[in-house]
N, C-alpha and C positions, 0 to 999 in steps of 0.2 A: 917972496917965494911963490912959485908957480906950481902947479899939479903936470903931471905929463902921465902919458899909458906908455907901460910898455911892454910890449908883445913877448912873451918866454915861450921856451920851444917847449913839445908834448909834454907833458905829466910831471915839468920839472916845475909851477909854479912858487913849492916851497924851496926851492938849492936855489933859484933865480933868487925870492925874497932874501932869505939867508944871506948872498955875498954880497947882496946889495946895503943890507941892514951892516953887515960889516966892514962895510968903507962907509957909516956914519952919512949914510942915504935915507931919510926918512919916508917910509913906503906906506903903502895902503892896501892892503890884497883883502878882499871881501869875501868870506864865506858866508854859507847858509847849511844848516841843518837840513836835508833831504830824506825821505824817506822812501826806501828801493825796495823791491821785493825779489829777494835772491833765494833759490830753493825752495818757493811757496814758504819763506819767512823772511817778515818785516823788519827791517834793519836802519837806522838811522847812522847818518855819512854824513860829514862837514863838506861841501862842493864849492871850487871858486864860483859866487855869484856872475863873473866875466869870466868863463873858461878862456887860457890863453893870453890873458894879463894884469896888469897888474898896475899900480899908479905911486910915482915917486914926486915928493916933492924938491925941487931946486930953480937955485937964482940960475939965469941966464949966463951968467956969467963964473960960475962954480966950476974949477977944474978936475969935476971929476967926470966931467958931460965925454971926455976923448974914453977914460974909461968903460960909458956902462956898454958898449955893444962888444966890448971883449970879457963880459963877466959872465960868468956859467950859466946858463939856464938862461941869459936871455937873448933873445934872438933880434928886436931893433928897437929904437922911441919909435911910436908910434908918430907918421906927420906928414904934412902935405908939401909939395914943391920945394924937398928938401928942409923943409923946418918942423921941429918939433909941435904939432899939437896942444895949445893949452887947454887946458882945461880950470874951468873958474872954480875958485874955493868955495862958494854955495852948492854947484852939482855935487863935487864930494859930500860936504857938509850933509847935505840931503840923502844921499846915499848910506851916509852914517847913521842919520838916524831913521832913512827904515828899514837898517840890519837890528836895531832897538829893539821899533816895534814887532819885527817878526820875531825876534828873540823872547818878547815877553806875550805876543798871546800861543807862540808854539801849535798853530796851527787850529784848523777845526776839531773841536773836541766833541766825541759822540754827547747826545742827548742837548746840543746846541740850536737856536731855532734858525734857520736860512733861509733865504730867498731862492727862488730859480729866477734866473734873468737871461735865461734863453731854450729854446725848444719848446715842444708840446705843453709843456708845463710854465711856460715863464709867466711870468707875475705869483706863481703860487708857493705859499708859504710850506717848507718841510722841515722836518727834524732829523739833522745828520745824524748817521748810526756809523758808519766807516767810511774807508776807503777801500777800495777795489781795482788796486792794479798802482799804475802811475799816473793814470788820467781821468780815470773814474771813480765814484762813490755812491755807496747805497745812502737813502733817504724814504722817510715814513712821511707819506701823504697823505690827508684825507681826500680820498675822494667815494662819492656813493655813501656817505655813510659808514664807512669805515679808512681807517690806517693801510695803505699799501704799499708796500716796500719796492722802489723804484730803483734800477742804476741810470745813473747821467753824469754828463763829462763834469769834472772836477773846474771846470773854466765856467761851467752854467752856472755856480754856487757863487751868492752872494751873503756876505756877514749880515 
């Protein structure tokens, strides 16, 4: 059996999974825990890691391949010059498990030590205190002789 994407239309990713999972389709839809900041409060949301698809596994030869593009919610296999797209069983595999690891360290946690790895400050050592938005977070620095509390992009932060 082979991995295949397939593409579902807007915001139906879970009714595509659903009918697929119901004709005995073995799927793969990847979330992540996200955290959004909606009315100046922090909220954590399951999000498809691939917004807009999704991965099923089947033999080549499985008759249900005429069915999936008339099943709800999804809209085509993904594939080149009219064929399906494989995808190998270690990219999933790999993808499985770093929905794991991000599942077990649940992100940067205040009073953790970090790196900056990019801008005015990279190479130097800070201690995350939050986040600040979607792309930013505050960090305690020494510099001079004292702690000063820095915001930098959430991408400059290294474990």
């Amino acid at each position: 059996m082979t991995w295949y994407a397939i593409q579902h239309k807007p915001a139906q990713g879970d009714r595509a999974l659903q009918h697929l999972q119901n004709q005995d389709i073995r799927c793969f839809y990847p979330k992540i825990e996200v955290e959004r900041i909606k009315a100046g409060k922090r909220t954590k949301k399951l999000e498809p890691l691939f917004p807009g698809y999704l991965f099923v596994n089947l033999e080549q030869t499985d008759p249900v391949w005429a069915k999936l593009r008339s099943t709800r919610g999804v809209i085509r296999v993904v594939g080149f010059a009219n064929k399906p797209a494989a995808i190998e069983d270690d990219v999933i595999q790999h993808i499985k498990d770093s929905l794991d690891k991000v599942a077990e360290t649940g992100g940067i946690k205040e009073g953790e030590t970090v790196e900056l790895d990019d801008g005015p400050f990279k190479g130097i050592s800070a201690i995350f205190q939050s986040y600040d938005g979607e792309e930013r977070a505050i960090v305690l620095i020494n510099f001079m002789q004292k702690q000063q509390m820095v915001r930098v992009p959430v991408a400059a932060i290294r474990r």
